[in-house]
N, C-alpha and C positions, 0 to 999 in steps of 0.2 A: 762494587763487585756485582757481576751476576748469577741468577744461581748454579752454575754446575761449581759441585765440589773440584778442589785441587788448587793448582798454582795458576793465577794468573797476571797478565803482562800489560803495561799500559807502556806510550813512548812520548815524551814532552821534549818538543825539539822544537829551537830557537826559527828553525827555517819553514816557511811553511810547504814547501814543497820535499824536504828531507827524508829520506828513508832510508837511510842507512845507521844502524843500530851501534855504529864504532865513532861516528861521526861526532869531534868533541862539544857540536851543538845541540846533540842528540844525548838525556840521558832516560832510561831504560826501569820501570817500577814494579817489581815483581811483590807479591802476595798473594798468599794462600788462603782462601776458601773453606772453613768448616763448615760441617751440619749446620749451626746456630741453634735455633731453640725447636725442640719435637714434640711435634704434635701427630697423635693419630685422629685421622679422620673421618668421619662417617659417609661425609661425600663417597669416598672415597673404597667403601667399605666392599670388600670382593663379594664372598660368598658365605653365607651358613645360619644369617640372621634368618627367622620367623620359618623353622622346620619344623615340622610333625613328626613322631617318630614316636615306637614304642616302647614303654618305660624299662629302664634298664639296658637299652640296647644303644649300639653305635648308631649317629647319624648317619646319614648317607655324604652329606656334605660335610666337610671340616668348616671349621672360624677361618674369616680372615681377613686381616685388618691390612692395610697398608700406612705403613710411616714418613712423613713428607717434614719437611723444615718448613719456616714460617715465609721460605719463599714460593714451596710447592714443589720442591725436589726431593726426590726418593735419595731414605737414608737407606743402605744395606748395615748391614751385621750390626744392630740393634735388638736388645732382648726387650722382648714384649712379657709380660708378668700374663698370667692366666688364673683365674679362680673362681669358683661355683659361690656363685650368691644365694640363689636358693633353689630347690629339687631335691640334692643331693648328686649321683652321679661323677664322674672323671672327666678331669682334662692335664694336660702336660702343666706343669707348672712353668716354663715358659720356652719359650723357642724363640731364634734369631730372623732377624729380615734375611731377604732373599738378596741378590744384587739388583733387585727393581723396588725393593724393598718393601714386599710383602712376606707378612709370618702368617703362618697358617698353625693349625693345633685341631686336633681330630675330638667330637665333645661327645660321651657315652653319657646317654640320658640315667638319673635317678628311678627308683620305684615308686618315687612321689608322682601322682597324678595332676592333669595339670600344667600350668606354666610353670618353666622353669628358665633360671639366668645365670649369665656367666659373663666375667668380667674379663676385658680387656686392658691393661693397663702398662704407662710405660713407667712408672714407678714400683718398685717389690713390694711394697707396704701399705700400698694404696688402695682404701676402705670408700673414696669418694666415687660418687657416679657421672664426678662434674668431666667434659669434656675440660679443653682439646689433649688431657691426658688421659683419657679414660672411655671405654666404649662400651655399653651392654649388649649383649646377643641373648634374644629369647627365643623357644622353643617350648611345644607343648607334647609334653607325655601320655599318650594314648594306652589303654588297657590290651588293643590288639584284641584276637578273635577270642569269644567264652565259648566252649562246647559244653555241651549239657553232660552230666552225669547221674548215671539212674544207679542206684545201689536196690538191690535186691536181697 
């Protein structure tokens, strides 16, 4: 099979010049194509890794990972798991692939200073940082401007 998902059609016929799909030398092998096994990728990885941003606030960029099969074809409507490893800070707990099959997830930084991470994964429960299930995105938390204050 090759990778596009769906139904696909082979024809094994007795003649070798044959093309006729009714022809009783001609018979016809249809099978269907699933995902196979999902991996997200880093190659592959869109937008939102290695952001600055100030703590407690929204990035500018969201996460985003893309989900391919172990042939290299984008899976759609896959949930990707999302979780804060360490900062503190929000993210969706997970969201679905797109039909190109990237998920995205918008990451509001912690009040922790500093690097901070966030886990991408296509298992719910998943504590590992090993690829090809699992992706880290960091980001570092900035204090933003100090103005001085004079008490009198």
């Amino acid at each position: 099979m090759g990778p596009t998902l769906g139904t696909q059609t082979a024809r094994a016929s007795l003649d070798s010049g044959s093309t006729s799909d009714s022809s009783p030398r001609n018979t016809l092998f249809s099978a269907t194509a699933g995902p196979g096994p999902l991996t997200l990728s880093m190659s592959t990885l869109n937008s939102g890794n290695s952001q600055s941003g100030l703590a407690g606030v929204k990035l500018s960029k969201s996460l985003s990972v893309k989900v391919v099969n172990e042939s290299g074809a984008v899976v759609p409507g896959v949930s990707v798991y999302w979780s804060i490893v360490s900062g503190g800070g929000s993210i969706s707990a997970s969201t679905l692939t797109s039909s190109t099959g990237i998920a995205t997830a918008p990451w509001t930084l912690g009040h922790t200073l500093g690097t901070q991470t966030v886990r991408a994964s296509l298992d719910s429960n998943s504590s590992s940082d090993s690829a090809p299930r699992n992706v880290l995105f960091t980001a570092t938390a900035t204090p933003g401007n100090v103005s001085l204050v004079s008490l009198s």
